[in-house]
C-alpha positions as CSV (number, residue, x, y, z in Angstrom):
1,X,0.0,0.0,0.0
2,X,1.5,3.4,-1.2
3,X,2.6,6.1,1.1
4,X,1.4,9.4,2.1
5,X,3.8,11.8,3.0
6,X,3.0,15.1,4.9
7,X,4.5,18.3,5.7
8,X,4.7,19.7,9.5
9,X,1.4,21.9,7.9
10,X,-0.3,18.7,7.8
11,X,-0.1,19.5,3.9
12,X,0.6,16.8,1.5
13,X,4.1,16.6,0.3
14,X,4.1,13.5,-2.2
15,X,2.4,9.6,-2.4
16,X,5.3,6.8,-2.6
17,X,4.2,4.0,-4.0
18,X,5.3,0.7,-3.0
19,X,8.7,-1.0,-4.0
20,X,10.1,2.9,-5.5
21,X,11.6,5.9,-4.7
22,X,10.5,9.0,-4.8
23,X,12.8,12.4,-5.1
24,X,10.6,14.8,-4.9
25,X,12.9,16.1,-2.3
26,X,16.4,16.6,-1.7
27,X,16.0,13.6,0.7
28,X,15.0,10.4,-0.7
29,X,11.7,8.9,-0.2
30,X,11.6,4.8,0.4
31,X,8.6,3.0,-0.7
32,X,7.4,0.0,1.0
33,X,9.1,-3.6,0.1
34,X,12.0,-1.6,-1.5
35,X,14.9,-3.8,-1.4
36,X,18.2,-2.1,-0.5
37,X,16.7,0.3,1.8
38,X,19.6,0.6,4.2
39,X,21.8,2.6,2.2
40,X,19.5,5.0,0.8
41,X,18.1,5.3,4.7
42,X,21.8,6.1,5.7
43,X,22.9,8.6,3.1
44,X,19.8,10.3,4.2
45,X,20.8,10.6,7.9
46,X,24.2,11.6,6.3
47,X,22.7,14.3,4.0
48,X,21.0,15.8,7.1
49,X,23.7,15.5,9.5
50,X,25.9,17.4,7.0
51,X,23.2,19.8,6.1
52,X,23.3,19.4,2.2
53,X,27.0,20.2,2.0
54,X,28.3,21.6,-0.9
55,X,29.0,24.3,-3.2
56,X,25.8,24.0,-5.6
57,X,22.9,24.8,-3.4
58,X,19.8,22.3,-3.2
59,X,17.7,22.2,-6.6
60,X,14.2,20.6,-4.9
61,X,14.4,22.7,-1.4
62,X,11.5,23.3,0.9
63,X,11.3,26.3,3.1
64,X,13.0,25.9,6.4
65,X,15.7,23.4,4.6
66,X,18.7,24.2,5.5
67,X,21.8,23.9,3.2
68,X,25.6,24.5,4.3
69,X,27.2,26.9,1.4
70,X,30.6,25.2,0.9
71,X,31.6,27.6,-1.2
72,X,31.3,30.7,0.7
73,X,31.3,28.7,4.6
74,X,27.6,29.7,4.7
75,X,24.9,28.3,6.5
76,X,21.7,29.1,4.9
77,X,18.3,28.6,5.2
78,X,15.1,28.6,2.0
79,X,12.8,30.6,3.2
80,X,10.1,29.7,0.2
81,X,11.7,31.5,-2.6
82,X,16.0,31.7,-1.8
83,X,18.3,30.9,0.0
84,X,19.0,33.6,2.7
85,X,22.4,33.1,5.1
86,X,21.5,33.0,9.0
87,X,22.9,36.1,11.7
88,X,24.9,36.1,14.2
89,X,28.0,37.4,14.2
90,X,32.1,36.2,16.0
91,X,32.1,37.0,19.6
92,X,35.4,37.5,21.1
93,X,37.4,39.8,22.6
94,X,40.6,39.7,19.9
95,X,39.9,40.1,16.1
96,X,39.0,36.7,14.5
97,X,40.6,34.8,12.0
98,X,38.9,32.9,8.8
99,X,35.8,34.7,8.4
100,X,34.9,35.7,4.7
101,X,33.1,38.8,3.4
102,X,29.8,40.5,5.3
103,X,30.7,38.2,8.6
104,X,30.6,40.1,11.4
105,X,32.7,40.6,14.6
106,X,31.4,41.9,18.2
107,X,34.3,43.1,20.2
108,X,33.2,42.1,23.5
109,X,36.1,44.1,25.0
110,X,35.3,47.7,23.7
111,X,31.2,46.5,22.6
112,X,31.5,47.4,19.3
113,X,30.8,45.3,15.8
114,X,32.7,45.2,12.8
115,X,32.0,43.8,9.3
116,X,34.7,41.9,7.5
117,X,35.3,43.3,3.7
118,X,38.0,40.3,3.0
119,X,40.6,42.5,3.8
120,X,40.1,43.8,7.2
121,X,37.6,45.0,9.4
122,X,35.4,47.8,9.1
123,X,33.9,49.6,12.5
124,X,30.4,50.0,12.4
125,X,29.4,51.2,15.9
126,X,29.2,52.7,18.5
127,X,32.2,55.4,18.4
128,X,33.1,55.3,21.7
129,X,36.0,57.6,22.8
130,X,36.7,57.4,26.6
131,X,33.5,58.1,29.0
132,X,31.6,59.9,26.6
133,X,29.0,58.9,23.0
134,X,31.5,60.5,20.1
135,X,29.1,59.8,17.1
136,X,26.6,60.8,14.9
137,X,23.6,59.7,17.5
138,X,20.5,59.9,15.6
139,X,17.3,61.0,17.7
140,X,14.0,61.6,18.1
141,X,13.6,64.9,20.2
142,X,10.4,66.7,21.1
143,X,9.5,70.3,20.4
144,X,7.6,73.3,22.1
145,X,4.4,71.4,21.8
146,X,5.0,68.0,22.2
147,X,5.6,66.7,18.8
148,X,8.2,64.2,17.7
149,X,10.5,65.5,15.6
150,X,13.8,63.3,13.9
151,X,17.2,65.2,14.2
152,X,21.1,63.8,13.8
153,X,23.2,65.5,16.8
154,X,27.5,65.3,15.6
155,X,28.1,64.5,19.5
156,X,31.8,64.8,20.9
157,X,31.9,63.2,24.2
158,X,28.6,63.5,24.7
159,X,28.2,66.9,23.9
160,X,26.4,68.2,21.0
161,X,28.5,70.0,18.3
162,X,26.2,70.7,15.6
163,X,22.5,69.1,14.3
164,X,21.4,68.1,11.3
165,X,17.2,68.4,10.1
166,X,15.1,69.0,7.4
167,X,12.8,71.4,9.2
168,X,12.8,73.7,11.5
169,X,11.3,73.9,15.0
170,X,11.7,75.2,18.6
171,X,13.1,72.4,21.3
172,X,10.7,71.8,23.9
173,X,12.0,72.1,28.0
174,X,11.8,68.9,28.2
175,X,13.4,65.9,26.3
176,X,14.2,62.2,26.1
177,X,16.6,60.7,28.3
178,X,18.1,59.6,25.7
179,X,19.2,63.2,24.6
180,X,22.5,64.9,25.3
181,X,22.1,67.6,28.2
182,X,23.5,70.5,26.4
183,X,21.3,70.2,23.4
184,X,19.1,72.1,25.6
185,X,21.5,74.7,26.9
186,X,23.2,74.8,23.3
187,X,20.1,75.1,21.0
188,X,16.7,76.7,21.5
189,X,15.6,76.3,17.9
190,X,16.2,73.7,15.3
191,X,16.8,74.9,11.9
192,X,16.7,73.2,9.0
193,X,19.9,72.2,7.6
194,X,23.0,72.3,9.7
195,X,22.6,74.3,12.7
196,X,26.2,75.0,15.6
197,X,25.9,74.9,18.8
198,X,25.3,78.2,20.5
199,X,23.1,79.8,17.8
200,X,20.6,80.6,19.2
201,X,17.9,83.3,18.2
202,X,19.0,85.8,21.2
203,X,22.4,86.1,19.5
204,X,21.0,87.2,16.1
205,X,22.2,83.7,14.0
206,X,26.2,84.2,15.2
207,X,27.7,81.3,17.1
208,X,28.6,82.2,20.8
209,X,30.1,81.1,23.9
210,X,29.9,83.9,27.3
211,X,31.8,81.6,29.3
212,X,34.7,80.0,26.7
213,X,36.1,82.9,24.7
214,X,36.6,80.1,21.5
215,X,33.1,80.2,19.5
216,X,32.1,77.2,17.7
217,X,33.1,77.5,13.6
218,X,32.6,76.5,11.2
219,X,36.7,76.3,10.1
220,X,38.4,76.2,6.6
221,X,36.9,77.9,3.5
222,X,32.6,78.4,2.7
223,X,32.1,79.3,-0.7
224,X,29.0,81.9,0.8
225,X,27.8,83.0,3.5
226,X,24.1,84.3,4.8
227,X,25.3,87.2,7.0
228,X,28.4,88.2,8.2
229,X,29.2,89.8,12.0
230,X,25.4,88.7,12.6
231,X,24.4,91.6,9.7
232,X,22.6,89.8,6.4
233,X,25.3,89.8,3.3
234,X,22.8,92.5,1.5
235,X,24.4,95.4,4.3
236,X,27.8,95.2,2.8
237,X,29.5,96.8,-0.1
238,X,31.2,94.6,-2.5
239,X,34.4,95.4,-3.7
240,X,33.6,94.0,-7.0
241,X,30.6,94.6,-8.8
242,X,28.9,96.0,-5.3
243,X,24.7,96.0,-6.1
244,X,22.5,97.0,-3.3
245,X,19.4,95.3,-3.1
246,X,17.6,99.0,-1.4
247,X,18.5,102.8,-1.0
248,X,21.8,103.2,0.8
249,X,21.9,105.8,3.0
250,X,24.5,108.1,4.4
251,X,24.9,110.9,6.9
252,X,25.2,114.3,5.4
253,X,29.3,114.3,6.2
254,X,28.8,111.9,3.5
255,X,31.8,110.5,1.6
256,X,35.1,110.4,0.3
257,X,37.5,108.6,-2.3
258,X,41.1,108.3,-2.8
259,X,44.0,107.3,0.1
260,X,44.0,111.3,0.4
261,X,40.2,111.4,0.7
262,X,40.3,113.1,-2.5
263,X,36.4,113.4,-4.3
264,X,34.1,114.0,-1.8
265,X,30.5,113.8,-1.8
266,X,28.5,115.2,1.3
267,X,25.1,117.4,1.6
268,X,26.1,121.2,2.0
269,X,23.2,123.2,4.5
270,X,21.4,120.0,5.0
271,X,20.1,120.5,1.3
272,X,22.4,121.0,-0.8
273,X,24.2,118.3,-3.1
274,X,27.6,119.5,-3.4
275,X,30.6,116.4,-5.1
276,X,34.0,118.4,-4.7
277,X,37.6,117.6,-5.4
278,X,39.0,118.5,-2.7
279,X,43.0,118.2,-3.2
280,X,45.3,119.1,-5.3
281,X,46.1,122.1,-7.4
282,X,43.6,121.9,-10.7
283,X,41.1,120.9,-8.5
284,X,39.4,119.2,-11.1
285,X,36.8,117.0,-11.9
286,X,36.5,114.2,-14.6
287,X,33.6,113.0,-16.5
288,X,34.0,109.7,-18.0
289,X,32.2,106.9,-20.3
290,X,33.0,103.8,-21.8
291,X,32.7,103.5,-26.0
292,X,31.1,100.9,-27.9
293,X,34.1,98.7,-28.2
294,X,35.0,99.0,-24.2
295,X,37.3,101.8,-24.2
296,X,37.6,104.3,-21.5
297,X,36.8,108.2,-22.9
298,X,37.5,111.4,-20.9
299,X,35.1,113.7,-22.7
300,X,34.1,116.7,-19.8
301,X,36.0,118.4,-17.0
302,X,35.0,120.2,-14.4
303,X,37.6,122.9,-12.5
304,X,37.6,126.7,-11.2
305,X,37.1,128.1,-14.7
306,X,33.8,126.1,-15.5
307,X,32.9,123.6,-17.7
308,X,35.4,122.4,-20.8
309,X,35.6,119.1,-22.9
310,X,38.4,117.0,-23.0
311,X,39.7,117.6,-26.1
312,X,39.2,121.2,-28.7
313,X,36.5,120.6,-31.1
314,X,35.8,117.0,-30.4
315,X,32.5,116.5,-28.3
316,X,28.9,117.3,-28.7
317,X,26.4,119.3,-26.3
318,X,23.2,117.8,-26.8
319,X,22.4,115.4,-29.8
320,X,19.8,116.3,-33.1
321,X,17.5,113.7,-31.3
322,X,18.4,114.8,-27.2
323,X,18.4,118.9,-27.1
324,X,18.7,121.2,-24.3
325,X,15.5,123.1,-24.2
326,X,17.0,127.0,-23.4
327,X,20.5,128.0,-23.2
328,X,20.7,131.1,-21.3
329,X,24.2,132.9,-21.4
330,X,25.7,136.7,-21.3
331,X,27.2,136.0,-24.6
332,X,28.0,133.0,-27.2
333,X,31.5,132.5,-29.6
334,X,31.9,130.4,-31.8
335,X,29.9,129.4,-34.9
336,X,25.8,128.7,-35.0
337,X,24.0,126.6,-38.0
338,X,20.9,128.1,-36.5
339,X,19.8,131.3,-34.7
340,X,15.9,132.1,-33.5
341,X,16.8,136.0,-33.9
342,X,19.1,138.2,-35.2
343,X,20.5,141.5,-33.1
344,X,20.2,144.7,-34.3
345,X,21.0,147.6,-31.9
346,X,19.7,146.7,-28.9
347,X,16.5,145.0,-30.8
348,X,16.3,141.2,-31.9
349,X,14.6,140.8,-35.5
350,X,12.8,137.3,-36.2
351,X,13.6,135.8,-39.7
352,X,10.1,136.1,-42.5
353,X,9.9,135.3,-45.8
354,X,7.3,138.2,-46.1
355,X,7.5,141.6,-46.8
356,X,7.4,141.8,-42.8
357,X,8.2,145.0,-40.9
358,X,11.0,144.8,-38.2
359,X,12.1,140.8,-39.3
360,X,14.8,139.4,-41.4
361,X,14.4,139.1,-45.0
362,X,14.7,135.3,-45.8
363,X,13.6,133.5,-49.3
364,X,11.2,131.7,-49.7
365,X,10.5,128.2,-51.1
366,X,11.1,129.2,-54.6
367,X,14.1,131.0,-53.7
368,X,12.5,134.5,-53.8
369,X,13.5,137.8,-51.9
370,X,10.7,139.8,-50.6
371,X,10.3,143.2,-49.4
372,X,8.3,146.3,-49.8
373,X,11.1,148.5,-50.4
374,X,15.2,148.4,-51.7
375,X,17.3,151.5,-50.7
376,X,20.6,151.5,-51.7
377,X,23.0,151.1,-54.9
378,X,22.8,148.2,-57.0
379,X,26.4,147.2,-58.3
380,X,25.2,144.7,-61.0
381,X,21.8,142.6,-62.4
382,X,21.3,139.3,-63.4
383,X,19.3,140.1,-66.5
384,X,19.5,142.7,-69.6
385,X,16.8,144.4,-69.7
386,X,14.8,147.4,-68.3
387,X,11.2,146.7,-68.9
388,X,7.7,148.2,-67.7
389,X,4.3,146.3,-67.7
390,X,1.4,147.4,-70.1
391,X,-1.9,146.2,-70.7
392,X,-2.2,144.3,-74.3
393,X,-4.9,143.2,-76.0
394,X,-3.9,139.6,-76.0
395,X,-1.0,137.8,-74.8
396,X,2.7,137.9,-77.0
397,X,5.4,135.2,-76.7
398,X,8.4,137.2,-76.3
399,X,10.3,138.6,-78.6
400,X,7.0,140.8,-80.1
401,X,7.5,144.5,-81.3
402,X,4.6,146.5,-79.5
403,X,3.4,149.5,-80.4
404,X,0.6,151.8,-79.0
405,X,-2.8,151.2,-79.8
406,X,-5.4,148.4,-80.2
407,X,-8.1,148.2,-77.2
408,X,-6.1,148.0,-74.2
409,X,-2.6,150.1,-74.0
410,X,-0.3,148.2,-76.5
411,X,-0.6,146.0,-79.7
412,X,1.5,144.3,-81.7
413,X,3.6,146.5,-84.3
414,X,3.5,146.6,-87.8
415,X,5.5,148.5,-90.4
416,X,3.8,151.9,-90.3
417,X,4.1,151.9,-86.2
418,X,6.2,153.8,-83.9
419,X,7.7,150.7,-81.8
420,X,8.0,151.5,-77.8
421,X,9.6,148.4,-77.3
422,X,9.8,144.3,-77.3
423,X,8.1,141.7,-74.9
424,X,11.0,140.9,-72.2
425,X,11.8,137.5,-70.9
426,X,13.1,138.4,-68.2
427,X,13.9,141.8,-67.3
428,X,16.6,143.3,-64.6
429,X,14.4,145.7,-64.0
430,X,10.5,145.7,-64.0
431,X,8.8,149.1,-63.4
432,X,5.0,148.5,-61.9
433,X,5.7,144.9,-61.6
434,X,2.5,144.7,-59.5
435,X,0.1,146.5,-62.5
436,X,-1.6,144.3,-65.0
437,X,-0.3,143.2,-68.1
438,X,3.3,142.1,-70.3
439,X,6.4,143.3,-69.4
440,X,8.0,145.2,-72.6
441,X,11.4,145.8,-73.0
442,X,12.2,149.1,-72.7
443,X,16.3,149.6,-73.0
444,X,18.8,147.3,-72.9
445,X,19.7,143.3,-74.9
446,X,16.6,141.3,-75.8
447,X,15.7,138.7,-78.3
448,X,13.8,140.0,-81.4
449,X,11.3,138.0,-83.3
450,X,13.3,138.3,-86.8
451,X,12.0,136.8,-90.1
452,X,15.1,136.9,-92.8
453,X,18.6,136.8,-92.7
454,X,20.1,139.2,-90.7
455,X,24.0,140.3,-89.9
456,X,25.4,141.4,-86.5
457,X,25.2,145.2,-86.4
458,X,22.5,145.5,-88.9
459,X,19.4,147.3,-88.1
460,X,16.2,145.7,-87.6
461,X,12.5,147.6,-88.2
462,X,8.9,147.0,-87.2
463,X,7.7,144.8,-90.2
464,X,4.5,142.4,-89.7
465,X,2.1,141.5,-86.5
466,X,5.1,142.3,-84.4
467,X,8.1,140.9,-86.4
468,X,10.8,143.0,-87.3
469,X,12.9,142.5,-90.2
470,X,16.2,144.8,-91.9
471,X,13.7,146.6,-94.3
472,X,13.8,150.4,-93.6
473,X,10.5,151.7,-91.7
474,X,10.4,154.9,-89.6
475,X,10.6,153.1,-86.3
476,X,14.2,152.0,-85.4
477,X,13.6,149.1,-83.2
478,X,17.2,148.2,-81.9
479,X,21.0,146.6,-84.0
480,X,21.3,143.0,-83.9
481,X,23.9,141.5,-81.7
482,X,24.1,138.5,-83.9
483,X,24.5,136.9,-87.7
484,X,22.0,134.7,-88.8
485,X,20.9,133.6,-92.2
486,X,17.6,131.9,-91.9
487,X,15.7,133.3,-93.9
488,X,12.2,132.4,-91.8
489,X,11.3,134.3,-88.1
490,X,13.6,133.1,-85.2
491,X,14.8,135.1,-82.9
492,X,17.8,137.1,-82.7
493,X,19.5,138.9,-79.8
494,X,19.2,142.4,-80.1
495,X,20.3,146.3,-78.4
496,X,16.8,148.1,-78.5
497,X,17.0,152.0,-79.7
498,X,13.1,152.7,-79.2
């Protein structure tokens, strides 16, 4: 009859049928009537007394089997899903010898465990030195209402050095016995990061000690620092690129510059801003900038004789686009591109481009001079000419012979007509330039409407509907200044002799 085989759980491990055997386990399982039990039953004693010896570790283990690593001088136990090694660690009061990596040692002298890295021990704890803890304790301390809060305390002889938290809180009277004493006479508040002993919030963040004169530091270099001499870092000047984070204030005395106190700044009559160089011999005060490309320019200077550029003829008051908005002075030298008024006597005249009394006669925008009235002697003219306007009784191109007569004052001449002159271009001189009408030639070079050849010095008539020509009339009209041989009308640049 086969066999049922349970676990301690009263769970059913395997059936062994009669005459086999099973191996469901690492033990062997006999089945009844099996012949050559005996040494199956023994290796099976031998396997457990041995505890699965070897360097491979069991390949059909149940949990709680126990298996001897070989390989490593483990013992080990399968706790359902690996192999796990058991605790424990040497006891003894000198260090041990062949233990292999992760064992550990108790010192039973000193009480304190090490760990074995295959080379030599490492000391994990305590770190006792003399009578006192000298470690980083770790503890739970209480604050001003009762709460548990988790702090590390660097402790020297079993005083507190510095802590360590991430928040900040104030201690409570009471603590743990567990907790140094002079974290209570050392600390008041908690803050969150690292936090020395004596810093507490009567003495304004700054470590201190009334009864040893050495404060507790903080010693070797910090790359930055929240306040210095218990002031924040924002009261101080920096020598390099010093920014103040709100107005800086000083008293009127104000301040100076320079190893002889040379520029001083200071409030003169408790309202006056006065700057003042007050050393040397100039006495002087320089105005600088920096140029597009980083350079350093001295461009004004102020000293006992006023205000004066660096350099003759080289900066700018004012820009086209920034301008001073009045200038006042006694009196100006030097040369202006613009002037509002012009002096005359003890008067100032305003520029106009009209016939303006008491202003400056400008032209216009065609170039034109205006005025009512020229007084004076002319030197020279621009054009030929001395002309006079009359009414005609239709408009001539110019060049025209006129004569007297028609409807309106002149007409065009004809060979039996006393000629009074020729329509000017443009005269130097226009008499009743405001009346209506043409402007004739009266005296001086004109063109001539001609028809025929003429020769230079030959003298031209009235001849037809205002042209003149070299036939003989009783009207001179002027000599011809030029040859020409066309024998149609052109015109021809003539003295008149009206």
């Amino acid at each position: 009859m086969a066999y049922q085989i349970d676990r301690y759980n009263n769970t059913v491990l395997t059936i062994v049928e009669d005459g086999t055997i099973d191996q469901t386990t690492d033990l062997k399982l006999i089945g009844k009537n099996y012949a050559g039990y005996g040494e199956i039953q023994n290796e099976n004693f031998l396997y457990l007394l041995e505890n699965f010896a070897g360097a491979n570790q069991p390949s059909r283990a149940l949990n709680g089997q126990i298996w001897f690593d070989s390989a490593n001088s483990k013992l080990k136990f399968y706790d359902g899903t690996k192999w796990r090694s058991t605790g424990g660690s040497e006891v003894t009061p000198d260090e041990p010898t062949g233990l292999t990596i992760g064992d550990f040692w108790w010192d039973s002298d000193n009480d304190q465990l090490y760990v074995y890295n295959g080379t030599e021990f490492v000391l994990i704890g305590p770190q006792n030195t003399g009578d006192g803890v000298t470690q980083m304790l770790s503890l739970n301390v209480l604050d001003n209402v009762g709460t548990t809060k988790s702090i590390i305390a660097a402790t020297t002889s079993d005083a507190v050095m510095f802590t360590i938290s991430s928040e900040q809180f104030t201690l409570g009277s009471s603590q743990p016995s567990n907790v140094p004493t002079n974290l209570l006479t050392k600390f008041d508040i908690i803050r969150k990061g690292v936090t020395l002993a004596d810093t507490q919030q009567s003495k304004n963040g700054v470590t201190q000690d009334g009864s040893n004169p050495n404060k507790t530091f903080y010693w070797g270099t910090a790359s930055n620092a929240d306040k210095l001499g218990g002031s924040p870092a924002s009261d101080y000047l920096r020598a390099l690129n010093p920014i103040f984070s709100s107005l800086v204030q000083f008293t009127d005395e104000g301040l100076a510059v320079g190893e002889d106190l040379d520029l001083k700044i200071y409030i003169e009559n408790g309202s006056i801003g006065v700057i003042e160089n007050q050393t040397g011999t100039d006495s002087a005060i320089r105005f600088k900038t920096t140029d597009g490309t980083g350079n350093s320019i001295h461009s004004v200077t102020l000293n006992s004789n006023g205000v004066t550029p660096a350099t003759n003829n080289t900066y700018n008051l004012g820009s086209a686009s920034q301008k001073w908005a009045v200038v006042h002075g006694t009196r100006f030298q030097g040369e202006a591109d613009k002037a509002e008024s012009l002096r005359e006597g003890s008067a100032f005249r305003t520029a106009s481009v009209n016939a303006t009394a008491n202003t400056v006669a400008v032209r216009d925008s065609s170039g034109n001079l205006n005025a009512n009235l020229f007084q004076g002697t002319a030197t020279s003219a621009r054009y030929a000419d001395l002309a006079e306007k009359y009414t005609t009784d239709q408009e001539y191109s110019v060049g025209t012979v006129m004569a007297v007569g028609g409807v309106e004052e002149t007409r065009s001449a004809s060979f039996s007509d006393i000629a009074i002159g020729v329509i000017s271009a443009e005269p130097a001189y226009l008499m009743n330039s405001d009346s209506k009408g043409q402007a004739i030639g009266l005296k001086g070079r004109v063109p001539v409407r001609v028809t025929g050849p003429v020769s230079k010095g030959q003298a031209i008539y009235p001849w037809k509907d205002g042209v003149a020509s070299t036939i003989t009339s009783k009207s001179l009209v002027g000599v011809a200044l030029e040859t020409n041989n066309d024998d149609g009308e052109k015109l021809v640049e003539c003295v008149l002799k009206v």
